[in-house]
C-alpha positions in Angstrom: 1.3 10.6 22.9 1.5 7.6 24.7 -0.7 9.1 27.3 -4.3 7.9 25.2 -2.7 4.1 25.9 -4.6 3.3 28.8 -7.6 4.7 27.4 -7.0 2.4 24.5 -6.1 -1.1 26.5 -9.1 -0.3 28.6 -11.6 -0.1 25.5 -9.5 -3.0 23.7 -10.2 -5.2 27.3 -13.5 -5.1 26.3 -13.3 -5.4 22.6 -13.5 -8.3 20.0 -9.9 -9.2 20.5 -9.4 -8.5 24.5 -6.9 -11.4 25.1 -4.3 -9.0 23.1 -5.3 -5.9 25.1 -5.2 -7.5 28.3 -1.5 -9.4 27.0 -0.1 -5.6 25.5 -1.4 -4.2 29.1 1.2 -7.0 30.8 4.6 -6.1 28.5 3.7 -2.7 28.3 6.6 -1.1 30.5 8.8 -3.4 28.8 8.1 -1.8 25.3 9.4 1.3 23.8 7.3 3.8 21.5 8.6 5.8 18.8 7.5 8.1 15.7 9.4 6.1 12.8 10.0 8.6 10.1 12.9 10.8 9.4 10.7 13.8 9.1 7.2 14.1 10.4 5.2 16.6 10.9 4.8 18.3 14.4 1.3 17.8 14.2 1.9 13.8 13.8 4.2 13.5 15.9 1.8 14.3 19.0 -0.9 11.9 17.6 1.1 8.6 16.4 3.6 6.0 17.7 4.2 2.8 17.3 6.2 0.2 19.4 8.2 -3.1 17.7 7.4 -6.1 19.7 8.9 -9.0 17.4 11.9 -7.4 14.4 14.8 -6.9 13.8 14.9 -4.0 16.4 12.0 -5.4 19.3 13.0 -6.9 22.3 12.4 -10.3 20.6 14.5 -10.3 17.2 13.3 -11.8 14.0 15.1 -10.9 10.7 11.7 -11.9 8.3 8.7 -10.8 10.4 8.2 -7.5 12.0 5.0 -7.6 14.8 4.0 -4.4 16.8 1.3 -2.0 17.6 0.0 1.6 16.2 -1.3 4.2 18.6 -3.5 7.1 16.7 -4.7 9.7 19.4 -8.8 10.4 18.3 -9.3 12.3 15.3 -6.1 11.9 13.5 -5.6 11.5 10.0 -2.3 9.5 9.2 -1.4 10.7 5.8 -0.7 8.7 2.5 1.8 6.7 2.5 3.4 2.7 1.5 5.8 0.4 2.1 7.7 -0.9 -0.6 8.2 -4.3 -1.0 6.7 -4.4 2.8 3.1 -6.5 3.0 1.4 -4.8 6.0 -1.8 -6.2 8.1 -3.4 -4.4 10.6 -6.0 -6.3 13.3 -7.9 -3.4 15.0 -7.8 -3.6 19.1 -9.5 -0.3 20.1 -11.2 2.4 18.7 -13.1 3.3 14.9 -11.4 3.6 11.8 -11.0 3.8 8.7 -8.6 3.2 5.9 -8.9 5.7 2.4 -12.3 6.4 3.4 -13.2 3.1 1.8 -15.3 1.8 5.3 -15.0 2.0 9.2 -13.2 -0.8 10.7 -14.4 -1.5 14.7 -12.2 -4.2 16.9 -11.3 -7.6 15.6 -11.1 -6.1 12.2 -8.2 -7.5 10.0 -7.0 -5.4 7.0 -4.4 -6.1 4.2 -1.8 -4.3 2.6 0.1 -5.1 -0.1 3.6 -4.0 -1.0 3.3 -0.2 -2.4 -0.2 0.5 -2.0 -1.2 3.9 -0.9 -3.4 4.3 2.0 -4.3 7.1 4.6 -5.5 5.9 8.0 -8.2 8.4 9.7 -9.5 7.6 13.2 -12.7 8.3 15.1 -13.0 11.8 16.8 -13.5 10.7 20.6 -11.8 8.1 21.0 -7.6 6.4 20.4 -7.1 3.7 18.3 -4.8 1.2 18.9 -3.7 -1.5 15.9 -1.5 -4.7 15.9 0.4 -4.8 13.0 2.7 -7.3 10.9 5.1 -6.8 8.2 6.4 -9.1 6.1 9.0 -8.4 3.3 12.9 -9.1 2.3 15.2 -8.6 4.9 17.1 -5.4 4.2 13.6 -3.9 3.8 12.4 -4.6 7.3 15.9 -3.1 8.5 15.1 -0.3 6.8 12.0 0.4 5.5 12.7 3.8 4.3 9.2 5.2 5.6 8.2 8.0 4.2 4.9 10.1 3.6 3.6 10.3 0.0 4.3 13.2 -1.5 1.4 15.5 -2.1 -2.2 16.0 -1.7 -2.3 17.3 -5.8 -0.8 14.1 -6.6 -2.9 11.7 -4.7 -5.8 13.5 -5.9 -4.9 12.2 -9.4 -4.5 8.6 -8.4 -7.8 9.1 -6.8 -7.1 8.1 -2.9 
């Protein structure tokens, strides 16, 4: 999965917010990328990972703040899914996307999460897309944030996302 990351640093070295590209591209062999979930599909799990740079498990430790970056290989859909009691952000560093179909966010976009809300993250079909994120929440909940994907497609169709 990890492979599209170059692709990715190079479009983001170019992009609205290229000081953080060109910063990732230094600390990069420094950083490990993993999948996050307890179960994910196969199909995921060759198109997602994420690396902890500032947490309770990054190389630098923080017990309130969690700050990292999302890799989406292109055309992925990242299904539902929230984080409970867990306010996300997302600042977009390479590639198209776009979040419950509601818009298409390009570099330098800045999106917020609050605790539980649904949303499905869908990326552009040609290119990665790479995303800092930062969550903020109590303490035992960035320990463990007991990720997991919502539960079905019939039952986000009646919530309407």
């Amino acid at each position: 999965m990890v492979a599209y990351l170059p692709r990715a640093l190079d479009l983001g070295k170019r992009g609205a917010v290229r000081d953080m590209a060109r910063a990732l591209l230094r600390v990069t062999p420094e950083l490990t990328w993993e999948y996050g979930y307890e179960r994910i599909p196969k199909a995921l799990a060759r198109k997602y990972a994420y690396c902890e740079v500032l947490g309770p498990r990054g190389p630098v430790r923080s017990e309130r703040l969690v700050l990292g970056f999302v890799l989406f290989a292109p055309n992925t859909t990242y299904p539902q899914h929230s984080h409970q009691e867990i306010e996300e952000s997302y600042i977009s560093i390479a590639g198209s996307w776009s979040e419950n179909d509601a818009a298409v966010y390009a570099p330098g976009s800045l999106i917020l999460n609050r605790s539980s809300h649904e949303h499905r993250i869908t990326t552009a079909a040609l290119e990665p897309c790479l995303l800092a994120y930062a969550w903020i929440g109590p303490e035992d909940r960035l320990h463990a944030p007991g990720m997991k994907l919502s539960s079905t497609r019939k039952a986000r169709m009646s919530q309407g996302i």
